[in-house]
C-alpha positions in Angstrom: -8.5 8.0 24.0 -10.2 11.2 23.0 -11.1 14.2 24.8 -14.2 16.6 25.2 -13.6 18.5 21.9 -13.2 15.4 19.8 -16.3 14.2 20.6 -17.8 17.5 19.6 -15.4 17.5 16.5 -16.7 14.0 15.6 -20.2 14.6 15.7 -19.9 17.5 13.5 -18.3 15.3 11.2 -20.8 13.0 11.3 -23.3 15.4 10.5 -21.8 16.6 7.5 -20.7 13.5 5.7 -24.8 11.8 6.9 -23.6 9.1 9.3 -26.3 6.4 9.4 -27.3 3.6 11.6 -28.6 1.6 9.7 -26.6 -1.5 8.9 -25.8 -1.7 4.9 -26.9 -4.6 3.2 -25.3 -6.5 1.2 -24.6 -6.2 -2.5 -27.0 -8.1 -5.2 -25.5 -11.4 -7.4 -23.3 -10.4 -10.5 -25.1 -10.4 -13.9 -24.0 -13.5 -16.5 -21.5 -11.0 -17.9 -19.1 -10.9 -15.4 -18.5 -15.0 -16.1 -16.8 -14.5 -19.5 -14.0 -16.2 -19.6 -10.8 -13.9 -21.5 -9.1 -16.0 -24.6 -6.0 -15.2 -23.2 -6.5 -17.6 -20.5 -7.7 -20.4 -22.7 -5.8 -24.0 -23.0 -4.7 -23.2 -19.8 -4.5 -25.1 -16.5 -7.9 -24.1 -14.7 -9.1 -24.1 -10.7 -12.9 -23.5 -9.8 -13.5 -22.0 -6.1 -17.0 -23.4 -5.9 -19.9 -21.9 -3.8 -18.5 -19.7 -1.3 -19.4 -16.2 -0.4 -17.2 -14.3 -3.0 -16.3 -10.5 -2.2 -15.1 -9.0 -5.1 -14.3 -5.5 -3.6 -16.2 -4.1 -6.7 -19.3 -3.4 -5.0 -20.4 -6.9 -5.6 -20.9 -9.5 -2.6 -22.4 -13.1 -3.9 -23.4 -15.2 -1.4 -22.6 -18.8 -2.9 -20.6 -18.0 -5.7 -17.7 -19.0 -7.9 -14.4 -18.1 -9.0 -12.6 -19.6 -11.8 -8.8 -19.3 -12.0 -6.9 -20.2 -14.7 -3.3 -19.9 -15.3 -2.2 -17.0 -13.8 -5.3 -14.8 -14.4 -9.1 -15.2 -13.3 -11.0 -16.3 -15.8 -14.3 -15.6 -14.6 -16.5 -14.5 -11.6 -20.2 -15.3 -10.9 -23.1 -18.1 -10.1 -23.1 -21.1 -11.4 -19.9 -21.0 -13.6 -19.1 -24.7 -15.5 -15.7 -26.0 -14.7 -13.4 -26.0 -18.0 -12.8 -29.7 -19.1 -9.9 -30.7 -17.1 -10.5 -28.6 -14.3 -9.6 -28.7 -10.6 -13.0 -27.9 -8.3 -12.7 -27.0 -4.6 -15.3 -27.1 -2.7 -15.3 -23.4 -0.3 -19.4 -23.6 0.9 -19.3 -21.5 3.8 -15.6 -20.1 3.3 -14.9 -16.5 2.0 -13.0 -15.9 -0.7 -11.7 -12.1 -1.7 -8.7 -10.8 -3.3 -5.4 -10.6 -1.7 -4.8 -8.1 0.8 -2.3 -5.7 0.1 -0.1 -3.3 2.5 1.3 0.1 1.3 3.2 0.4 4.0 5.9 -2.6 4.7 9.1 -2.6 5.6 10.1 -6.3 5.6 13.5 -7.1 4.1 15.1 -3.9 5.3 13.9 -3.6 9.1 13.8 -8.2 8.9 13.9 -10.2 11.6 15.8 -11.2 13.9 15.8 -7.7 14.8 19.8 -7.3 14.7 21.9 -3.9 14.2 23.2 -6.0 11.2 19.9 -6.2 9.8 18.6 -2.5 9.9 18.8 -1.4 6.3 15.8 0.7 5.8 17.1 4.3 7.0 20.1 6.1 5.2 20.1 8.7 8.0 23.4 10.5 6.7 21.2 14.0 5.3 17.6 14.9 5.4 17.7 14.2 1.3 18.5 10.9 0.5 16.2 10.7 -2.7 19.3 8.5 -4.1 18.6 5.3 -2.4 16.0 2.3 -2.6 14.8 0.3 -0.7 15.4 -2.8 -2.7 18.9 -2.4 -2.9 18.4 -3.2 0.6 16.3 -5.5 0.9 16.9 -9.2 2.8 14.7 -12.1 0.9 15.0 -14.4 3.7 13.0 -12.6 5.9 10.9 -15.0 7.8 8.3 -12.2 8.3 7.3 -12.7 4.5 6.0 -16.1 5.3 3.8 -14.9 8.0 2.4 -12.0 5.8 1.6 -14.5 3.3 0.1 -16.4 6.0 -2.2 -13.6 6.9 -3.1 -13.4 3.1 -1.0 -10.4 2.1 -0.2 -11.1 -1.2 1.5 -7.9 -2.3 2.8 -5.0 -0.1 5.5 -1.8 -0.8 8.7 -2.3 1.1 9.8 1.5 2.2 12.9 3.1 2.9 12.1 4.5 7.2 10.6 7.7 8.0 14.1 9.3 9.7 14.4 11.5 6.5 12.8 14.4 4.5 13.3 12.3 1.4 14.2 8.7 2.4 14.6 7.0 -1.1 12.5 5.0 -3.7 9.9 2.2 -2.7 9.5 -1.1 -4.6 6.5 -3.4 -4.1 6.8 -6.5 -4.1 4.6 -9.7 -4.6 4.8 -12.5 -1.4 6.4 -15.6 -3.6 7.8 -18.1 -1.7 11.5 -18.4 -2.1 12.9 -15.6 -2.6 16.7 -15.6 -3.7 16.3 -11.4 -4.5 14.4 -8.6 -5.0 14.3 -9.2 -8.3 12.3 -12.3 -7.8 10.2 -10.8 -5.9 8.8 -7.0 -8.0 5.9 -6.5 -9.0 5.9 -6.6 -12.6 5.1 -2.9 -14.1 4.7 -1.4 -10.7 5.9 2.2 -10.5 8.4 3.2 -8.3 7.4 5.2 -5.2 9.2 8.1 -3.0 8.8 8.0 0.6 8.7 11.1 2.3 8.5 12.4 5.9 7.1 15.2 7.6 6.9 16.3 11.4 8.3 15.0 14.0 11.0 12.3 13.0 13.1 14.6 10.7 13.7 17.1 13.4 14.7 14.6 15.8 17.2 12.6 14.1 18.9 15.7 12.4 17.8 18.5 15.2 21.2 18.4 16.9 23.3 17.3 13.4 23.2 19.6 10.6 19.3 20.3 11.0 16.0 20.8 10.5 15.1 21.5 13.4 12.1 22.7 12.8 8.9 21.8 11.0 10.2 25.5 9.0 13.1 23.7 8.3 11.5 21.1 7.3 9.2 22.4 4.8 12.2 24.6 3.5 14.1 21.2 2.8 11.2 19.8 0.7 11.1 23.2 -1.5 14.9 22.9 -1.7 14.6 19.4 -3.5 12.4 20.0 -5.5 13.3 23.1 -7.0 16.7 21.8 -7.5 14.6 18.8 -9.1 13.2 21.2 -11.6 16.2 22.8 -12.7 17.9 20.0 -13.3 14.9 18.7 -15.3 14.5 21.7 -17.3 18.8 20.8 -18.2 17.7 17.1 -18.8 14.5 18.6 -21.3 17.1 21.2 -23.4 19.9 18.3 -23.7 16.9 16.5 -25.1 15.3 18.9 -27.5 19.7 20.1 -29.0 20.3 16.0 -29.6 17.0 16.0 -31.2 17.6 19.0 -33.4 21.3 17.3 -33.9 19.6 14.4 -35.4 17.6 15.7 -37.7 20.0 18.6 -38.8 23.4 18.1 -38.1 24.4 14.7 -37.6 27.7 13.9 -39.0 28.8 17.4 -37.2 30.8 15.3 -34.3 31.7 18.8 -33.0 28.4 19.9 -32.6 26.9 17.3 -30.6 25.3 18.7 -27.0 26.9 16.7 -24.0 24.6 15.4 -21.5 24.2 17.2 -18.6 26.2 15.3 -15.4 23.6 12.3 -14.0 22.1 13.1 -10.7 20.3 9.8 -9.3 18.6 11.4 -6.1 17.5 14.7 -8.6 16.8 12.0 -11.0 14.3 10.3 -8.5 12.5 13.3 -7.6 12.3 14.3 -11.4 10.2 11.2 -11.9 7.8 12.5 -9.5 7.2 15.9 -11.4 6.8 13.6 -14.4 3.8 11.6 -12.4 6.1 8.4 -12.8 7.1 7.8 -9.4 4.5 8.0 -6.8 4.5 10.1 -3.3 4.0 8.2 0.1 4.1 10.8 2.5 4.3 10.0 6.3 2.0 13.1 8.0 0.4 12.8 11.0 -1.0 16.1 11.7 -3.6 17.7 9.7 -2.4 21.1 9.5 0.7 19.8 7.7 -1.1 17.5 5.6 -2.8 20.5 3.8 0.4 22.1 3.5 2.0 19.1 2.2 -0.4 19.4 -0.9 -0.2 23.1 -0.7 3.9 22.2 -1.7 2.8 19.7 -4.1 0.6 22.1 -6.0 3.3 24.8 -6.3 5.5 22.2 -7.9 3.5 20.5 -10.2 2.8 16.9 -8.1 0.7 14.5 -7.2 0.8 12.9 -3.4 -0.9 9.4 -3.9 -1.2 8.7 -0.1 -0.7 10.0 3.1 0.7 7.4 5.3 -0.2 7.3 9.0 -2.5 10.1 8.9 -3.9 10.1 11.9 -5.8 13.5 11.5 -7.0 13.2 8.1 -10.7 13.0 9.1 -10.1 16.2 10.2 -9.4 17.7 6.3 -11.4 14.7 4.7 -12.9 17.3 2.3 -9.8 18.3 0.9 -8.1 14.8 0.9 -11.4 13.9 -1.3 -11.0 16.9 -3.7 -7.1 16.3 -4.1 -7.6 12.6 -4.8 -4.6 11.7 -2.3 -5.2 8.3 -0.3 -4.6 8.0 3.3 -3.6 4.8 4.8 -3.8 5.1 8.1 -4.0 2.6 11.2 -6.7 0.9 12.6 -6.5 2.3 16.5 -2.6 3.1 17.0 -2.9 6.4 19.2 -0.6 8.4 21.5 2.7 6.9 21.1 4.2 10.9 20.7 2.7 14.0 20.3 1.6 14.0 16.3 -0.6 11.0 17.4 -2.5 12.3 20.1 -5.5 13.2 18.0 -6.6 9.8 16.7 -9.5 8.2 16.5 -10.8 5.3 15.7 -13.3 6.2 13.1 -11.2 7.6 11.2 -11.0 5.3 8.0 -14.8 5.3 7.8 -15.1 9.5 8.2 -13.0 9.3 4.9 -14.7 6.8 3.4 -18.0 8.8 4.6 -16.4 12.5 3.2 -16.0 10.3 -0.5 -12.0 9.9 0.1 -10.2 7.1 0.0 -9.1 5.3 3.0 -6.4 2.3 3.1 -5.3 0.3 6.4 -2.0 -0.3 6.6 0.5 -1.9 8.4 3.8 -0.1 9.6 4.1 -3.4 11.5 5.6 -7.1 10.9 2.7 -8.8 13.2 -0.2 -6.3 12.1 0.4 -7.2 8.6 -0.4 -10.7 10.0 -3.9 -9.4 10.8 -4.9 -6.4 8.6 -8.4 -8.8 7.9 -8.6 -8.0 11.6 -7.6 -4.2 11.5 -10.1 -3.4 8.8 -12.4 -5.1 10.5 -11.9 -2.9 14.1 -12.2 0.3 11.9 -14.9 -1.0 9.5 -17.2 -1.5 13.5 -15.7 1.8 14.9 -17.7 3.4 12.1 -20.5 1.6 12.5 -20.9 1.9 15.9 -20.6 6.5 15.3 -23.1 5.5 12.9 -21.4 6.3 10.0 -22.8 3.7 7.2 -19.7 1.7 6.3 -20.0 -1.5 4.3 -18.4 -4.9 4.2 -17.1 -4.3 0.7 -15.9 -0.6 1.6 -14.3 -2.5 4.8 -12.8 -4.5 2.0 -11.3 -2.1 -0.5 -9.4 -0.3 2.5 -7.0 -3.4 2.2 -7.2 -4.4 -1.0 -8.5 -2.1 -3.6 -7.5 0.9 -2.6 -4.0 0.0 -1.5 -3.9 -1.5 -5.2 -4.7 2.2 -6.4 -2.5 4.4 -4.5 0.2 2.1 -5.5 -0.6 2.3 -9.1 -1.3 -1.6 -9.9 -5.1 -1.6 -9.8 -5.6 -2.5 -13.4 -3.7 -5.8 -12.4 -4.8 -6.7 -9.1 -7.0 -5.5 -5.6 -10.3 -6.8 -6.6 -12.3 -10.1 -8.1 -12.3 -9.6 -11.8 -12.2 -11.9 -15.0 -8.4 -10.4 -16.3 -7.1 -9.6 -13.2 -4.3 -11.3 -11.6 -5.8 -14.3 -9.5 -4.3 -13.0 -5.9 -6.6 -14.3 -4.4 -7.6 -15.5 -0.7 -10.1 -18.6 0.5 -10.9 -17.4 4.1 -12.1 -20.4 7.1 -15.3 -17.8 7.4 -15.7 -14.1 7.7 -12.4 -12.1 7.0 -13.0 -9.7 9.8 -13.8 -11.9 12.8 -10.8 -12.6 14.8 -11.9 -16.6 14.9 -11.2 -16.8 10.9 -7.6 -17.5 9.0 -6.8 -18.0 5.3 -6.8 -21.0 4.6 -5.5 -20.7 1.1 -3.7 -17.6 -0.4 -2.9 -17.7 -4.3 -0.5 -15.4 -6.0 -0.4 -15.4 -9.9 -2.7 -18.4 -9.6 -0.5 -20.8 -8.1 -1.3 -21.8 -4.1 1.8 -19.9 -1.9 -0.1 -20.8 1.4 -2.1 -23.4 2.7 -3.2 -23.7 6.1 -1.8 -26.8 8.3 0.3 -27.6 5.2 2.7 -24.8 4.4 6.1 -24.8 6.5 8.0 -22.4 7.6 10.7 -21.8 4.6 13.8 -20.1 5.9 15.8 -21.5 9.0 15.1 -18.2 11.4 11.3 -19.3 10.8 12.0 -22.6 13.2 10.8 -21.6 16.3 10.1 -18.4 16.1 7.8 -16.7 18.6 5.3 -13.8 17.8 7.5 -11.7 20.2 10.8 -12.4 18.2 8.9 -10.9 15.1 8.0 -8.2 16.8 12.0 -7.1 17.5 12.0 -6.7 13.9 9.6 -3.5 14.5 12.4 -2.4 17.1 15.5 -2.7 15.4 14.0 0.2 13.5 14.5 2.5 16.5 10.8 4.1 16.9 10.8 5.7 13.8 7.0 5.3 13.2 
């Protein structure tokens, strides 16, 4: 998988960020405070998860410990917590129990399965710029690959327009409810908006022989076309703004002098939202050199990137990823499927995590999201075994509360805290062994999955082989 001067590169890295042998151990009991229970919550229907080794992807791993849910929210986290009169108690000695994963990088509903022509919504590949469209305008609720997310313990993930495009469109992300009848059954309540954009390779081969780029120049010159266009048109939308203002307070009753709006652009509109922070950037980079030059771009415009998505080389600018406060969710061990993936490695979530940046595993994939325990779990032991110091609770966070952070919802959900949302996940044992399922997943506080119970819900689930899932993947042509 690697050659001479990755090893050498690695070891340098290693050096730098302190890799450690030693095994980390884990993280002491939480104090009584964390068990208060929020008034909101109170008069309300309650379940206690009793004695089971709660990781709380806070930094806190309690070996027999409970978590109270009630209503939607959890109430409270600790040892020894008294079930509320009333109360349901499950018993989960020697189960896990940890927040809901989450997966920034989805596209179920537009790429759904079966993998049909008819089904392939997630690429507008008409122009490099197609800021305009969203993914949930095309998204497909039946999906049966939802059920087996949920099955996996996803609980929330983003659904993405593809990666054929410069701009590709809005995001939404969604939460894993059974039943969906439409997108807007299944939003995340008072999740932003994201942008997907693509660099490298994929751009220059769909629009290479059409009207271009074809080349990563091109490229580049397409994003600074966007976005300046994005500012002018902003700086029109800020002066109509300020004139109706002035009208108001001045010269209302002047019908004549009224400004008119300016004419309503929705793809300049989208990317205006980013310069005003409110939609977020999820930038599909592979290579490292473009990364940097990606937030080189983003700097002379005025913008944040929240995550770089694939990012197979981003141990090699870790530093700067760190400094610039941009995620990366990158894959477990995907490597050398085309030329911007050739320099992968395996450690590559933990040199991040090692370097202080923040690393996310993601899925890209309708059967890895089935398994992303698993995947954080391969990367979590390909640190360990470079010696880099990587703990189960970091393991943890790459899928749960990081993802919640670079897709702006971790005040509501990611980690095992009284307030939060209770998305939450009883595993059959250790999350990242390959021997261990969920065997319950919660959304909102109500029980979407349970193991040996649950059915499949739509009628393309009867039947349905892992392989038949996996054409899902396909329909979307390779554009990974």
């Amino acid at each position: 998988m690697r050659n001479a001067w990755q090893y050498t590169l690695l070891a340098g890295l290693c050096l730098t960020v302190g890799c450690k042998k030693t095994a980390p151990a884990t993280t002491a009991p939480t104090t009584k405070s964390s068990t208060t229970k929020p008034a909101s919550t109170q008069g309300e229907a309650s379940t206690l998860l009793k004695g089971g080794r709660v990781m709380t992807a806070t930094g806190v791993i309690i070996e027999r410990g409970d978590v109270l849910i009630t209503g939607d929210r959890i109430a409270a986290v600790g040892v020894g917590i008294a079930a509320p009169a009333g109360a349901k108690v499950i018993d989960v000695a020697g189960k896990t129990v940890t927040p809901g994963i989450i997966d920034t990088h989805s596209h179920m509903g537009v790429y759904p399965s079966p993998g049909l022509k008819a089904h392939a919504d997630g690429n507008e590949a008409t122009e490099p710029n197609t800021a305009y469209v969203r993914s949930a305008d095309g998204f497909w609720p039946q999906d049966p690959q939802i059920d087996y997310a949920r099955a996996g313990g996803v609980t929330t993930c983003q659904i993405l327009p593809g990666s054929a495009n410069l701009i590709g469109g809005r995001s939404v992300t969604i939460k894993l409810y059974p039943n969906l009848r439409s997108v807007a059954d299944a939003r995340f309540e008072g999740a932003p908006d994201g942008l997907k954009m693509a660099c490298g390779e994929n751009p220059k081969r769909v629009y290479g022989e059409k009207s271009g780029p074809q080349t990563r120049m091109g490229n580049v010159a397409g994003y600074r076309k966007a976005f300046q266009s994005a500012v002018e048109y902003r700086r029109k939308q800020q002066k109509y703004k300020q004139g109706l203002e002035e009208w108001e307070k001045n010269g209302k009753g002047k019908v004549k002098d009224r400004p008119d709006p300016p004419d309503r652009d929705l793809g300049l509109e989208t990317l205006a939202g980013v310069l005003d922070g409110k939609i977020l950037v999820h930038n599909h980079c592979y290579r490292a050199d473009e990364m940097s030059l990606m937030l080189e771009v983003a700097a002379e415009f005025g913008f944040k990137i929240r995550s770089f998505h694939h990012a197979v080389e981003a141990y090699k600018i870790a530093d700067r990823l760190a400094r610039a406060e941009t995620a990366s969710s990158v894959w477990a061990d995907w490597w050398g499927f085309k030329a911007e993936a050739y320099d992968a490695v395996r450690e590559n979530a933990a040199l991040l995590t090692a370097a202080g940046a923040r690393a996310i595993i993601h899925s890209d994939s309708p059967v890895g999201i089935q398994r992303l325990n698993q995947e954080a779990g391969k990367a979590m032991y390909a640190g360990r075994r470079a010696g880099i110091e990587i703990s189960e609770d970091q393991a943890l966070r790459w899928i749960t509360q990081n993802p919640a952070w670079a897709l702006g919802i971790d005040s509501q959900t990611g980690t095992l805290e009284p307030g939060k949302l209770a998305d939450v996940v009883v595993w059959s044992g250790n999350p990242f062994s390959i021997y261990t399922h969920a065997e319950q997943v919660w959304i909102d506080g109500e029980v979407v999955f349970e193991h040996g119970v649950t059915q499949p819900r739509t009628d393309f689930s009867v039947g349905l082989a892992d392989g038949d899932i996996e054409a899902g993947s396909r329909a979307r042509g390779g554009q990974q």
